[in-house]
C-alpha positions in Angstrom: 35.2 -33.3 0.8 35.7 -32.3 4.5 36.8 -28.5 2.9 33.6 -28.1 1.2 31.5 -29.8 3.7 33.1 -27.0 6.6 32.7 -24.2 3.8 29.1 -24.9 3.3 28.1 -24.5 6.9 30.0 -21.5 7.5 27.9 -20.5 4.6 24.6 -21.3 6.3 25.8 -19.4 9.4 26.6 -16.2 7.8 23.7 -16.5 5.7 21.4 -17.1 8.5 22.6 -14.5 10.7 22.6 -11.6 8.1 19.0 -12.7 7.1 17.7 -13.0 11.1 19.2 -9.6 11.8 18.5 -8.1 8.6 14.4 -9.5 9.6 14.2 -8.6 13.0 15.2 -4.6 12.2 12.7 -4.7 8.7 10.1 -5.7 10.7 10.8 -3.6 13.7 7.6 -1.0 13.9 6.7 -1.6 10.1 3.3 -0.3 10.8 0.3 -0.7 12.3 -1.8 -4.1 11.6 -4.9 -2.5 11.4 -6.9 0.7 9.6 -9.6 1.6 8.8 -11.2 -0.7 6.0 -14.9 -0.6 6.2 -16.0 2.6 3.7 -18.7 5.4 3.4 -19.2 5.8 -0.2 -20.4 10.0 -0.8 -21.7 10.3 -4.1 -24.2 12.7 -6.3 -26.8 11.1 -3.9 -25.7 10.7 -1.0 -23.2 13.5 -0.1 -25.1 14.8 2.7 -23.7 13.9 5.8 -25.9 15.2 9.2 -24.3 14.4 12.6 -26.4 15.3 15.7 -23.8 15.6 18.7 -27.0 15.5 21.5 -26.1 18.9 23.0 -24.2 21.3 21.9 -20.5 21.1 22.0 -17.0 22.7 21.3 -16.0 20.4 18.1 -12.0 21.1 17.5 -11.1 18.9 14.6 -12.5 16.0 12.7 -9.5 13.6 11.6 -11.0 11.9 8.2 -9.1 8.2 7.1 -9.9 8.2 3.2 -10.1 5.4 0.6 -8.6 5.4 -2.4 -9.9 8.1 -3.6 -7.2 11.3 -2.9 -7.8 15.4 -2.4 -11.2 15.3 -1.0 -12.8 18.7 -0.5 -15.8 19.6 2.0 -18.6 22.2 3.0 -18.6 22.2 6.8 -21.6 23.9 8.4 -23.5 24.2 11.6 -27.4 24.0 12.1 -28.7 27.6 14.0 -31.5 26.5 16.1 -32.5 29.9 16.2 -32.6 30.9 12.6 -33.2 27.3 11.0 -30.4 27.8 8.7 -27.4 26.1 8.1 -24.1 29.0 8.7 -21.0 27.7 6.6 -17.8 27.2 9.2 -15.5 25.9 6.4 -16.6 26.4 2.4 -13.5 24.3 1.0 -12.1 21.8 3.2 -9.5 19.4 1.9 -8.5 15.9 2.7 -5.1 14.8 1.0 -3.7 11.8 1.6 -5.2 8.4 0.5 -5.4 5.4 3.3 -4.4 8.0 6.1 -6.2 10.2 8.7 -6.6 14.1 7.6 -7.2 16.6 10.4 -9.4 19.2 9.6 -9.7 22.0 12.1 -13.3 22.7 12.9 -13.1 24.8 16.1 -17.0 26.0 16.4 -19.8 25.4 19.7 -22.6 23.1 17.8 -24.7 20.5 17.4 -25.8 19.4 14.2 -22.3 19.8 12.2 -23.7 19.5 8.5 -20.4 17.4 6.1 -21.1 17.8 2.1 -18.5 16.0 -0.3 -18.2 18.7 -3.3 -16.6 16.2 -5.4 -18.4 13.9 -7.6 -17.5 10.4 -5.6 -16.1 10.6 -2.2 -14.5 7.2 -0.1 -14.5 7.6 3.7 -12.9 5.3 5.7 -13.5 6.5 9.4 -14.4 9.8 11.3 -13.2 10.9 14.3 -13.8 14.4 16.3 -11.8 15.5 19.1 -13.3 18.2 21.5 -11.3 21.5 21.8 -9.5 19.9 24.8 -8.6 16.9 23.4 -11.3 14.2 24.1 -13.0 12.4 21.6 -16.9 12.8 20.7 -19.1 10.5 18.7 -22.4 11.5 17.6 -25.7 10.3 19.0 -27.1 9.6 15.4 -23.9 7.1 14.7 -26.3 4.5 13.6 -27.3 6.3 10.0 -23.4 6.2 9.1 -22.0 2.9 10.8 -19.3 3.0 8.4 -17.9 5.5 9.5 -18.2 4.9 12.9 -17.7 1.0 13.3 -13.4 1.4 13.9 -12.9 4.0 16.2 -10.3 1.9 18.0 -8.1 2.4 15.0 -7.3 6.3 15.5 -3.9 7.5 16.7 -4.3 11.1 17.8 -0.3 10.7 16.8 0.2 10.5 12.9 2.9 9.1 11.7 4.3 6.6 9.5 2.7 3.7 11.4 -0.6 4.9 11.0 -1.0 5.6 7.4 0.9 6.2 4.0 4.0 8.0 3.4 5.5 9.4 -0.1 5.1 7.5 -3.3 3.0 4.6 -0.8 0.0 7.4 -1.7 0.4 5.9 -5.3 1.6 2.2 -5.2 -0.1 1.0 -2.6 -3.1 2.3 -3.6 -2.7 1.4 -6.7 -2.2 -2.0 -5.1 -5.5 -2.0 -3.2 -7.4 -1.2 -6.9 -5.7 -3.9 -8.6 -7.4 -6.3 -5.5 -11.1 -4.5 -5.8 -11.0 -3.9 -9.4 -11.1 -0.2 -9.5 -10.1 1.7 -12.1 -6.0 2.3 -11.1 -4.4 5.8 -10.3 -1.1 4.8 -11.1 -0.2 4.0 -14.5 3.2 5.9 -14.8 5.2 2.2 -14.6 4.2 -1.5 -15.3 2.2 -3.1 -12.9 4.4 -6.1 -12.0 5.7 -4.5 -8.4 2.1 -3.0 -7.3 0.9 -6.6 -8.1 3.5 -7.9 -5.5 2.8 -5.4 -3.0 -1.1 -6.6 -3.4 -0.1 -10.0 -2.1 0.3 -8.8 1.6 -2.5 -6.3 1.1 -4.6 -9.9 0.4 -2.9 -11.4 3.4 -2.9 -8.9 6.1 -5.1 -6.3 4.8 -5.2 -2.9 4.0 -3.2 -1.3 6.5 0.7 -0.3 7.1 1.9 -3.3 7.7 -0.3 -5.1 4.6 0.7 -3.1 2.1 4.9 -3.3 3.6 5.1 -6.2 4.1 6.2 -7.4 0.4 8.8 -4.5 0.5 10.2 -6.4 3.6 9.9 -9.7 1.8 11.7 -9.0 -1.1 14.8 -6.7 1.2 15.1 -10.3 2.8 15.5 -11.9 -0.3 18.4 -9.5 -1.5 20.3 -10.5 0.8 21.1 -14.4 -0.3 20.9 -13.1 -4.0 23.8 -10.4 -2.9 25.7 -13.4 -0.8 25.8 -16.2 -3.4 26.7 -13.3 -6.2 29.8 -12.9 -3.5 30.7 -15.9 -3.2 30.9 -17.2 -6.9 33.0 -13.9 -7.1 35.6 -13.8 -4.3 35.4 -18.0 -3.5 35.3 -17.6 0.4 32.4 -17.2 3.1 34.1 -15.0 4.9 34.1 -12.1 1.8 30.5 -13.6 1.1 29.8 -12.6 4.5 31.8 -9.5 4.7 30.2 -8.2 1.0 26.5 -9.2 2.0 27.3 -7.2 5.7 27.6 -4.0 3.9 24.1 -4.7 1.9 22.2 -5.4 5.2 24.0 -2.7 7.4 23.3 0.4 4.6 20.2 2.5 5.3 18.8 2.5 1.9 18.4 -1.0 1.5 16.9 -0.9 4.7 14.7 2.2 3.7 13.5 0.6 0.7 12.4 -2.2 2.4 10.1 -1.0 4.4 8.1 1.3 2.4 5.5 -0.2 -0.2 7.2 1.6 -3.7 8.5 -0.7 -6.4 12.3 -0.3 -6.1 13.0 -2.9 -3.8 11.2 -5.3 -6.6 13.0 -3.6 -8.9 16.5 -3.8 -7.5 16.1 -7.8 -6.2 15.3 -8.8 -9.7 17.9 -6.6 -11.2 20.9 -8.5 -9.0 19.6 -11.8 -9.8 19.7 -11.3 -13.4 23.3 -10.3 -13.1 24.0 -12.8 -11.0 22.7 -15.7 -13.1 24.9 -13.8 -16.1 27.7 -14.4 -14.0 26.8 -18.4 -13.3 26.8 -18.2 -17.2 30.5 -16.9 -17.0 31.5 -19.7 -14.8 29.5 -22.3 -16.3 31.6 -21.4 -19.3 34.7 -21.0 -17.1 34.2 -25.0 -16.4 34.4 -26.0 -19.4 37.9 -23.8 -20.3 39.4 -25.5 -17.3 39.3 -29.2 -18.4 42.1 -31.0 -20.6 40.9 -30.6 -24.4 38.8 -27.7 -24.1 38.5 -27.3 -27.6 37.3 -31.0 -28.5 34.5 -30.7 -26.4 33.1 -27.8 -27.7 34.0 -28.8 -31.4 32.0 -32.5 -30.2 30.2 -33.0 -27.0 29.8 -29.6 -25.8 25.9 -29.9 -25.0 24.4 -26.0 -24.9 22.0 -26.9 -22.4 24.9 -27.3 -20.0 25.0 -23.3 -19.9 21.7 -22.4 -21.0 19.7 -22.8 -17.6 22.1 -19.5 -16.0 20.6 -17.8 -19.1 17.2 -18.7 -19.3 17.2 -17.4 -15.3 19.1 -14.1 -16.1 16.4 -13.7 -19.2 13.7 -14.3 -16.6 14.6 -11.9 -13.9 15.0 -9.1 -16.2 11.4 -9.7 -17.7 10.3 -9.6 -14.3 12.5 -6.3 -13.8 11.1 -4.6 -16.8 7.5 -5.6 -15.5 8.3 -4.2 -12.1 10.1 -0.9 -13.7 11.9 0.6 -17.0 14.9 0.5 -14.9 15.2 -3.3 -16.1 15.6 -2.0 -19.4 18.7 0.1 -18.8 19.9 -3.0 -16.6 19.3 -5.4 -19.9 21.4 -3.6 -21.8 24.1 -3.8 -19.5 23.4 -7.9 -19.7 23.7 -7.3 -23.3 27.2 -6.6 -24.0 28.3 -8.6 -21.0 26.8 -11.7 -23.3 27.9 -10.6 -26.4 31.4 -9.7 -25.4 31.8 -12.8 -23.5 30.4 -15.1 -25.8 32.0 -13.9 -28.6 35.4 -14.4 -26.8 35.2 -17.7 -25.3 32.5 -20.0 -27.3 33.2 -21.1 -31.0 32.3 -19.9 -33.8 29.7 -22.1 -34.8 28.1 -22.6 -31.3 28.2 -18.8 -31.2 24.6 -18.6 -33.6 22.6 -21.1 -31.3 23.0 -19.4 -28.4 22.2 -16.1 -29.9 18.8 -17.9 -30.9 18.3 -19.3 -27.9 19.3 -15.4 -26.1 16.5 -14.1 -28.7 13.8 -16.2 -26.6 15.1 -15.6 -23.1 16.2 -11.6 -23.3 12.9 -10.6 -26.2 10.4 -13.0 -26.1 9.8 -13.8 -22.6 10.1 -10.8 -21.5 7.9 -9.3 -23.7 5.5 -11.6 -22.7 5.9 -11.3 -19.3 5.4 -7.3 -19.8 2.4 -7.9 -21.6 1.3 -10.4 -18.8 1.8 -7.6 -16.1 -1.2 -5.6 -17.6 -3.8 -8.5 -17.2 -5.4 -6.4 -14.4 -5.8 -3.1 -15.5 -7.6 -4.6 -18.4 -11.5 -4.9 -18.3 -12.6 -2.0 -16.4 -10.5 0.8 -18.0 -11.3 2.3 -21.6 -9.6 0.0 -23.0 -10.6 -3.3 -23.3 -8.2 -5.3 -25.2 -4.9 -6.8 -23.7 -2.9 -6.0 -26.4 -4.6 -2.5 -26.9 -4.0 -1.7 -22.8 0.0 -2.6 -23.4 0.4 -0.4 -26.4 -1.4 2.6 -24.8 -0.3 2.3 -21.3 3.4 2.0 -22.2 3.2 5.2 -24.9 1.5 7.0 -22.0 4.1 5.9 -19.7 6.7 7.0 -22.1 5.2 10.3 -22.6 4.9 11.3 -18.7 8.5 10.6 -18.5 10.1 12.0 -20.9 7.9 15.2 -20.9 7.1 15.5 -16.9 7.8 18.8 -15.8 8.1 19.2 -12.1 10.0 20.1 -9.1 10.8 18.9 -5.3 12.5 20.5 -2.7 14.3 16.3 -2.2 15.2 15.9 -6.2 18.2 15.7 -6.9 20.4 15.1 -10.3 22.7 11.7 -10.4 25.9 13.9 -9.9 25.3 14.0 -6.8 23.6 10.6 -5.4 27.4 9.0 -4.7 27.9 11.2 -2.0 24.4 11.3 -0.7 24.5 15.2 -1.1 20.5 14.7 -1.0 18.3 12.4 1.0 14.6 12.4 0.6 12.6 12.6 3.6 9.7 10.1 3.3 8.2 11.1 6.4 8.2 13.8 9.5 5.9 13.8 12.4 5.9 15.4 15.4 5.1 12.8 18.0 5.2 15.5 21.2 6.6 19.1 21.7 10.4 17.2 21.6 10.2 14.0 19.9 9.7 13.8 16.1 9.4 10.7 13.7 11.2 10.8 10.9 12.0 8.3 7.7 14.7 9.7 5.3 16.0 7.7 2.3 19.5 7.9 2.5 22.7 5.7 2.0 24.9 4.6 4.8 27.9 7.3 4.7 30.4 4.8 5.3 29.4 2.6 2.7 28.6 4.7 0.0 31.7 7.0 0.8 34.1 4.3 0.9 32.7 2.9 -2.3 33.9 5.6 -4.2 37.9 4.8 -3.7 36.8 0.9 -4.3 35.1 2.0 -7.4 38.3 4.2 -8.5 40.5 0.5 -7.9 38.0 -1.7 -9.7 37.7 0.1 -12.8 41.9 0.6 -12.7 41.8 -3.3 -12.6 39.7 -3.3 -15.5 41.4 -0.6 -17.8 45.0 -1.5 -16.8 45.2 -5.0 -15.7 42.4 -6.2 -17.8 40.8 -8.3 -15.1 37.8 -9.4 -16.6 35.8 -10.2 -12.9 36.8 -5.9 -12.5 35.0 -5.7 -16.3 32.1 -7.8 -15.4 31.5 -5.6 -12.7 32.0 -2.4 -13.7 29.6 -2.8 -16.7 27.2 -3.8 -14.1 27.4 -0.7 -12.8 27.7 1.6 -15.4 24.4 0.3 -16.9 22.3 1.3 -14.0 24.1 4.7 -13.6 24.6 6.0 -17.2 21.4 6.3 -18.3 20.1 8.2 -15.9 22.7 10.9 -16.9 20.8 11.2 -19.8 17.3 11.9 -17.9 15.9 15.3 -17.9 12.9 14.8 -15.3 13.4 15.2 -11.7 15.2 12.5 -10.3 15.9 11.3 -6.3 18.9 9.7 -4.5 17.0 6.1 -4.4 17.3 5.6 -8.7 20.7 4.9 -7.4 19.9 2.3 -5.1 20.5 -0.7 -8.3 23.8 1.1 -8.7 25.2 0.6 -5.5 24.2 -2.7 -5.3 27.3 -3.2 -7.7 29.2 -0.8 -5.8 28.9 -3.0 -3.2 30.5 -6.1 -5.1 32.7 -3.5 -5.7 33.8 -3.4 -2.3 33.7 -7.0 -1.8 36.5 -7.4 -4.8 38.8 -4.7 -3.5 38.4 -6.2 0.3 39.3 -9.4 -2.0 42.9 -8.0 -2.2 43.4 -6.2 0.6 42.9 -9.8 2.6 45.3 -11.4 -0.3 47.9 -9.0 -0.3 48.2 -7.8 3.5 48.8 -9.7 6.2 46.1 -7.4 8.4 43.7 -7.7 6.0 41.3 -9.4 7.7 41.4 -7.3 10.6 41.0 -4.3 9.0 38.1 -5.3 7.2 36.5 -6.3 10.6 37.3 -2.7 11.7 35.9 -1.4 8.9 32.8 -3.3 9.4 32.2 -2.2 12.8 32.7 1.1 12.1 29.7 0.6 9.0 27.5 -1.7 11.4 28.4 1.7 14.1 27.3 4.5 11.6 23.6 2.4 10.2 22.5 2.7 14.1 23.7 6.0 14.7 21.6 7.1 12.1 18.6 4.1 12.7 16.3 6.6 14.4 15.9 8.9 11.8 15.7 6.2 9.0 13.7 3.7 10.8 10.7 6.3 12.1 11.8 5.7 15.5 10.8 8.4 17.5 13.8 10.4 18.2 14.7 13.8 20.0 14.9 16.4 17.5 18.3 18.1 18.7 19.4 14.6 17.7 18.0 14.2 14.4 19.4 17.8 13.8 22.9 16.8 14.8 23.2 13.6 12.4 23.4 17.0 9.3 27.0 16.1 8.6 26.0 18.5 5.2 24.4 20.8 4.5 21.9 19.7 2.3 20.5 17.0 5.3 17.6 17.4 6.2 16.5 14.5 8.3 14.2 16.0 10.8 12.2 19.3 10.7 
């Protein structure tokens, strides 16, 4: 009792201390708590905007925060006192990126600066002009547009991450905000699960950076005790728990994905748990072989409930991943022959059929339910109007942009190459000053995901030559997050990857498993190694973490070719 007592607070310890640091570095500059949220809405009859300045004035740039409502475009003129006309400065002025301020050079001596939206609905946030030397000007006529006034205080003359949206954010996170207001949504290329969870902190904390992160952050957190108590059941001691769940918290994708409002955090959290309930299936099981008179007890008192709950949970969690992303289907098939292949081996015969019925409700039904659930708010103010209807459509479209989108990107890369990070995707670069730049790159930590390969190589020896069923279990894992991709002709990015390694991971837990059972300096040389992983995540922090950074440095951290972390 004392042994299990002593285990579980060593448990606690490492548990706690991976979650508090893993925390205080998510939540480290997330973003700002505030934007822009009161709107100007320019429409057919109202897309006249007249600003009177008081005198006239050398007007630099305005910097426009938009709505939800992306690629904007813009007549500029000035008033000509002299003629009574209005003289054109800039005919097609754009506007880009949603929930983010958009400079537009103006660089003309006026007055009366004359702003027409050419689009048929336009959503403006805030406006902000800057003088050609740098101070800020407001208009004497504020008062006809106090939308667009009414937040000045919210402007960074620096943009960066902090400030507004950066990559796919452009699309979730709106999306996110639309799902809260009822606006017809933008994105409809995956289920709407994940944009539903990053609505929660928009609720909470509004639409700014840190709203519409802050879900990211929550679920990274909650990786980490899903990744621990997976390590644990697997390798028996806190220390390996520990030692396993280290490498999760200390590699620069997690950490990357967890602070940027996309959907593959969602996506990867629920994909771990509902391999990790699979695997409290396995050892639920396991208990069972272990007592005296195995076989009577299944033949007699062997109750299914006693192994159905691990199931039900795993069913769960991959309804939830499906709803959150397709890449929960690839992951349930994985589950699939893990259950079939294990049941089939270890349960009798005639107890073989009820679980399979019982597996019908928690890996089909639910989660077609819950997929069909995930669409409740995109139905009533869209063309279609039936639940049903809005499932059937949106996933045929979804299917369709897939399978036949035809794009490129300088950051794509094919899944060859994702184990060795030959490709990281820069999220975001800003220069903050003539020196210091602010950059967030999407990349693994080298010494993880480098020294996963030779652990991968061992586990799936284990498993072809020694038959070590653990090695199986977890080299199924990872195959079905990493083969189908191979089979996907679209563009792809280094973070599709990110479920994979999560295995790879486990991976390394097992093989530092038997380097601490078969060496006497195991231990210490899986300390060493850690230090030396902790080491490389804060050498490369600045240019993952948007800290602003010295360029010569960011430049330096190119160990290949292909980096580019900084521009």
């Amino acid at each position: 009792m004392k042994r299990i007592f002593t285990y579980y607070k060593k448990d606690c310890i490492y548990l706690a201390g991976l979650v508090l640091i893993f925390s205080v570095l998510a939540f480290f500059r997330l973003g700002n708590t505030f934007a822009p949220e009161t709107f100007y809405t320019a429409s057919p009859e109202n897309r006249d905007i007249v600003l009177d300045f008081g005198d006239y004035l050398d007007v630099g740039s305005v910097s426009v925060f938009l709505g939800h409502l992306n690629t904007r475009h813009f007549s500029l003129s000035a008033f000509n006192e002299v003629t009574g006309a209005w003289e054109i400065i800039n005919g097609d002025a754009v506007a880009e990126s949603v929930f983010a301020w958009n400079r537009i050079d103006i660089g003309y001596r006026l007055r009366y600066l004359g702003i027409v939206a050419t689009d048929d609905e336009c959503i403006l946030n805030e406006l902000v002009f800057t003088a050609s030397d740098g101070s800020y000007l407001l208009p004497v006529n504020t008062v006809e547009y106090p939308a667009l006034f009414d937040e000045q205080d919210t402007f960074s003359s620096v943009k960066t991450y902090m400030t507004g949206t950066m990559f796919d954010e452009v699309y979730h996170g709106r999306t996110a905000y639309e799902f809260l207001h009822r606006l017809t949504t933008y994105e409809t290329t995956h289920p709407h699960f994940g944009k539903e969870l990053i609505s929660a902190g928009i609720l909470f904390f509004g639409m700014n950076p840190f709203g519409w992160r802050f879900m990211s952050v929550m679920f990274g957190i909650l990786l980490i005790p899903v990744m621990y108590l997976f390590a644990r059941r697997l390798f028996h001691e806190p220390f390996l728990a520990a030692s396993t769940t280290a490498l999760l918290v200390f590699d620069c994708m997690h950490y990357n994905l967890s602070r940027i409002a996309t959907i593959d955090i969602f996506a990867a959290f629920f994909i771990l748990s509902m391999y990790y309930f699979m695997y409290r299936y396995f050892q639920k099981d396991s208990a069972f072989c272990q007592t005296d008179g195995a076989a009577a007890a299944y033949n007699g008192n062997f109750l299914p409930r006693e192994v159905l709950l691990p199931l039900a949970l795993s069913g769960l969690s991959m309804a939830f991943g499906i709803a959150t992303k397709w890449t929960g289907v690839y992951a349930g098939l994985g589950l699939g022959i893990l259950f079939i292949w294990y049941t089939i081996t270890h349960f009798p015969k005639g107890k073989v059929l009820r679980l399979f019925g019982f597996c019908c409700v928690f890996f089909i039904l639910i989660p077609l339910a819950v997929y069909t659930l995930c669409f409740i708010p995109v139905v009533g103010y869209t063309p279609y109007s039936g639940l049903l209807d809005k499932v059937i459509s949106g996933t045929r479209y979804m299917f369709d942009y897939h399978s036949k989108l035809i794009a490129e990107h300088y950051y794509s890369s094919p899944f060859y190459e994702w184990p060795v990070i030959w490709m990281p995707l820069l999220d975001a670069n800003d220069a903050v000053s003539e020196n210091l730049v602010s950059s967030v790159s999407c990349m693994g930590n080298p010494l993880i995901w480098w020294v996963g390969i030779p652990c991968q190589l061992y586990v799936f020896f284990r498993w072809i030559f020694k038959k070590d069923k653990k090695a199986g279990f977890l080299c199924i894992s990872y195959l079905a997050q990493y083969v189908p991709w191979m089979s996907v002709s679209r563009i792809t990015f280094i973070y599709h990857y990110f479920p994979a390694i999560l295995f790879v991971i486990l991976m390394m837990g097992y093989t530092m498993a038997h380097l601490r059972e078969r060496f006497s300096w195991g231990t210490k040389a899986i300390a060493a190694y850690l230090a030396a992983a902790v080491l490389c995540f804060f050498i490369f922090f600045p240019v993952i973490s948007g800290l602003p950074v010295d360029k010569e440095y960011g430049l330096s951290l190119r160990w290949l070719k292909e980096w580019i972390l900084v521009l």
